[in-house]
N, C-alpha and C positions, 0 to 999 in steps of 0.2 A: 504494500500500500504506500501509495506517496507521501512525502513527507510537507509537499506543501499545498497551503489550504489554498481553497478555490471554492466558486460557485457557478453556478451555472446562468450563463448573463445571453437574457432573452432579448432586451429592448435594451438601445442606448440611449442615453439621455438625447433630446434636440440638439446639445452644447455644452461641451465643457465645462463639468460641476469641480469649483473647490471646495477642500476642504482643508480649514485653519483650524490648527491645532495650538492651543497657548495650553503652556506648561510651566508649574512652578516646584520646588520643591517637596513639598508633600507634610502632613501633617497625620498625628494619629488619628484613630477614629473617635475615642475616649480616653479621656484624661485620666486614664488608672493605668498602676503599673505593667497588667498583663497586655492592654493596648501598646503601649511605649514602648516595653519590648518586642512585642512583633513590628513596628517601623524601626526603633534601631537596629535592628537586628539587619534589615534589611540596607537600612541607611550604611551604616558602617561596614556592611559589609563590601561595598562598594570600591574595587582597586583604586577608580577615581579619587576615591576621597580620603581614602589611611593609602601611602604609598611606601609601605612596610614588607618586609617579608613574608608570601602568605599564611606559610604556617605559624609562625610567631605571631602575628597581628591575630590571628583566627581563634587561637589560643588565649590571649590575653581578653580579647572581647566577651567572646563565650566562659571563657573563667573567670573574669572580674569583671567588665565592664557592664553586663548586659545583667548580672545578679545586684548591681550596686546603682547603677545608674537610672533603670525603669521607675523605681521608688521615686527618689530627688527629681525625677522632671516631672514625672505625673504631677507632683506639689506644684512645679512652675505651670505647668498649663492649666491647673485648676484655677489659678489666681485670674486668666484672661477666659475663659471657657465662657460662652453665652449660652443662650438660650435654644439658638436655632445650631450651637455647636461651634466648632475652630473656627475662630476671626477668620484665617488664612483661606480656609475652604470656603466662609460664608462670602468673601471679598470676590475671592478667584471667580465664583461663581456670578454674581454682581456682574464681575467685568466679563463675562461670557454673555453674556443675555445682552448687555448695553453693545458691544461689540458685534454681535448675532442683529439688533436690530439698525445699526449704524451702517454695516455692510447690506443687508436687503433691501435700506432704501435707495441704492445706488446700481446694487448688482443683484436684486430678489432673490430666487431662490435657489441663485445656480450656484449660492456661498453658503457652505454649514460651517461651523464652530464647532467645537468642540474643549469641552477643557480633560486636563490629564495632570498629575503628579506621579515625576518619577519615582518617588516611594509613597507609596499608600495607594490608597483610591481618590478616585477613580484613577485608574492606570492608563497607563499609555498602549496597553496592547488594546484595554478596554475601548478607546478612543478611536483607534485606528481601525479596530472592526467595527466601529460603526462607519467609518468614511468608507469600508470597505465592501459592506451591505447595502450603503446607497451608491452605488458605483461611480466613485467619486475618482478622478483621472490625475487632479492637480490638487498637491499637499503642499502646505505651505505651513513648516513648522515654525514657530513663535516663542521658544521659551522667554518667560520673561525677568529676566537677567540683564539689566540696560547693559554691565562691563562683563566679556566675556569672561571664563576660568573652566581649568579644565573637569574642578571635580563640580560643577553646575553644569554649563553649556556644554562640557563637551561629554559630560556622562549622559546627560537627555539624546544627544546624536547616537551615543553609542546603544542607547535603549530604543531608539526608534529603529537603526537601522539592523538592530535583533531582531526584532517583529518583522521587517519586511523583507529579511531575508527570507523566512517561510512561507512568502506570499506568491502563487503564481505567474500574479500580472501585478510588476511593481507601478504603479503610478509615477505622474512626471512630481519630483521633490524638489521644494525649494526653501533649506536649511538659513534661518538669521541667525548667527550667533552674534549679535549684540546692536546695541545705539546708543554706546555711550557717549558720542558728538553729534546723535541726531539732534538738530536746529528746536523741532517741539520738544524733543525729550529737554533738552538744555531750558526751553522756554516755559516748560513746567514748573519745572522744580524754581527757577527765579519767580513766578508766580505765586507761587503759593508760601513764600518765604515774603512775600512783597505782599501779600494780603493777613500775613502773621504781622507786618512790624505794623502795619495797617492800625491794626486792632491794639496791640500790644508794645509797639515802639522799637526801636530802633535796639537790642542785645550788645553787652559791653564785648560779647564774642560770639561769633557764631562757626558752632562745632558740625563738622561735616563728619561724617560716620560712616567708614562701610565696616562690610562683614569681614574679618581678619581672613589670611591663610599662612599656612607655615611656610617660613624666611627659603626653605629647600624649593620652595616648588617655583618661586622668582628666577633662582639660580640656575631650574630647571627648562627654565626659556617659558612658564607658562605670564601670558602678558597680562595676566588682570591687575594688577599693582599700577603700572601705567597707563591702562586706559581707566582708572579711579582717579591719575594723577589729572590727565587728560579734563574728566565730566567736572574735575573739580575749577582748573582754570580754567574751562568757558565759563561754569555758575558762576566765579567772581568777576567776570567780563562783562557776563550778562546782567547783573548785581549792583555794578560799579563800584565796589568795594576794592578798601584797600589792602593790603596785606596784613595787615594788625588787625584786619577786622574778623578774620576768620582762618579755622584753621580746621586741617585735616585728620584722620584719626582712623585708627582699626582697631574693631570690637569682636567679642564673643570668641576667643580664645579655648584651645582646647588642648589636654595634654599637657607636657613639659617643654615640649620644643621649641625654639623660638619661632614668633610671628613675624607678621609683618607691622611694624611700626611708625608712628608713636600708638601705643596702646590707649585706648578710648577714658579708662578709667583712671590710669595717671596722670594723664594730664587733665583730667577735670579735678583731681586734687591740686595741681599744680596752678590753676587758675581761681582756685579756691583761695591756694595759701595766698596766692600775689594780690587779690584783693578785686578779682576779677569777680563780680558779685551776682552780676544778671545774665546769663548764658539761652541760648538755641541752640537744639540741637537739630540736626536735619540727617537721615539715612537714604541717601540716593543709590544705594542698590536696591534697595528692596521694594519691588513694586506692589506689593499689601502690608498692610501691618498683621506679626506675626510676636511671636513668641519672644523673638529678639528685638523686637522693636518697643512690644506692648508690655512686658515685664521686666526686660535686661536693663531697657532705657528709660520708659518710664518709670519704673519702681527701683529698679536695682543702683543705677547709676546716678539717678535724681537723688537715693539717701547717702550714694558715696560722697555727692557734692556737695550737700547739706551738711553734711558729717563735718568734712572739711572745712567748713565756714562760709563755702556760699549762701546767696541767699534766696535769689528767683533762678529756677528752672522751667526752663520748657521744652516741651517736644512738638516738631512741626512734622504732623502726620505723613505715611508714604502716601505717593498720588491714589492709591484704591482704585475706585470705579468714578473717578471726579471726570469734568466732561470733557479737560485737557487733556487727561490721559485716554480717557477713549477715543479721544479724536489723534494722539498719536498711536495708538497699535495701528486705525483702519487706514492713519497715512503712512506705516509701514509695510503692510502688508499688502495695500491697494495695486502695486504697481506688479504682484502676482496672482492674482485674479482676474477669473478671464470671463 
């Protein structure tokens, strides 16, 4: 029996149907620890993302990590957990439906959406057989990652083009790995920093945020570090700010190894100590608010700086489902739809 799936395709569409796939990281189902360890288990296990020896990493995850760690985060996701379930999924989802109707008044019904998380659910294979039941010709994968890295963007490449290897009739694909100098993408995030000081005034600093990765994987040619440097001087371009007025930073550290620096959480002491008193903070990789965003930075980091003797904190939300950011996926993805 063959090993790749197929179906029996009776009628073809009038016209070339896309199908847009956004993908984000992934989130548990429920915030208890038997949840948490079936996505880390999954997450971590990922070459992409521990680039350690397999049997040694495999070892230490399944012997310590995955007995130690499920407990301690389920506590953190309880503290963001709603009603209708994960921020992350409830967002992602949000920006599929807003996206889903932004593209059919333009292109009707020859554009499906679809959303996928490379760990958890809904998954990516899940996603792709449905593109692949509505006999859908032209893929047009979307993670949404503005700065590329290999254990994000390029582990979702590596997850899609697993599933399409077992497919008989591959579709035409057309892979983004990233926009972190897209003009909208840039013209977002100065917006919604420009409707915070709106509200709230002008910050004695404003701290830029992404997600950390370890100092080895820089060294190992992966470019996310520069294209964070990159999204950051267009926002102060974009901003008109000057160099004293903001500054750069890597959060959520993991392990013992060294990061990539300055670390998020010392230099919010360090801005503390100097008497740096009213601080913003803004996370421009993250296109939903998650776990790292909603607990690390708002809770976690706002009592480091507090602790230390700041005084106002604030966090300037990721874009979500707002109408800038919807209006930048469908002017990314527009020009691969047919």
């Amino acid at each position: 029996m063959s090993r790749f799936k197929g179906h029996q395709v009776t009628e073809l569409p009038a016209k070339p149907r896309t199908g847009v796939l956004l993908t984000n990281l992934g989130t548990p189902e429920q915030p208890t620890p038997k949840a948490l360890r079936y996505y880390l288990r999954e997450f971590l296990s990922d070459p992409r993302v521990v680039e350690i020896p397999r049997l040694l990493w495999l070892m230490i995850l399944h012997g310590i990590i995955l007995r130690v760690r499920p407990k301690k985060s389920a506590k953190l996701y309880q503290n963001i957990w709603t009603e209708k379930g994960s921020p992350l999924l409830v967002i992602s989802q949000q920006q599929q439906s807003k996206l889903t109707q932004a593209l059919q008044q333009e292109y009707g019904n020859s554009v499906k959406v679809e959303l996928a998380m490379r760990y958890g659910k809904p998954s990516i294979k899940q996603a792709l057989e449905a593109f692949r039941q509505a006999n859908i010709d032209n893929i047009v994968v979307l993670p949404l990652y503005p700065q590329y890295s290999g254990p994000t963007t390029g582990s979702t490449f590596d997850a899609v083009v697993k599933e399409l290897t077992q497919w008989r009739w591959v579709p035409t694909l057309h892979f983004i790995n990233g926009y972190h100098q897209h003009p909208n993408y840039i013209q977002a995030l100065a917006q919604s920093i420009q409707a915070y000081i709106a509200q709230q005034g002008k910050p004695d600093k404003l701290v830029v945020s992404y997600h950390g990765m370890p100092q080895a994987f820089q060294k190992w040619g992966d470019p996310y570090a520069l294209f964070c440097q990159q999204t950051t001087q267009l926002l102060q371009q974009a901003l008109s700010f000057d160099d004293d007025d903001m500054i750069m930073t890597y959060q959520s550290r993991f392990g013992k190894a060294e990061w990539l620096k300055p670390y998020t959480e010392e230099v919010l002491i360090e801005l503390a100590q100097q008497n740096t008193n009213n601080i913003a903070i803004i996370c421009p990789a993250f296109s939903s608010d998650c776990l790292e965003t909603l607990d690390e930075i708002k809770r976690e980091y706002r009592d480091i700086f507090i602790k230390a003797g700041g005084q106002q904190f604030h966090y300037i939300a990721a874009l979500n489902d707002s109408d800038t950011h919807i209006t930048l996926l469908k002017d990314i993805v527009a020009p691969y739809c047919k």
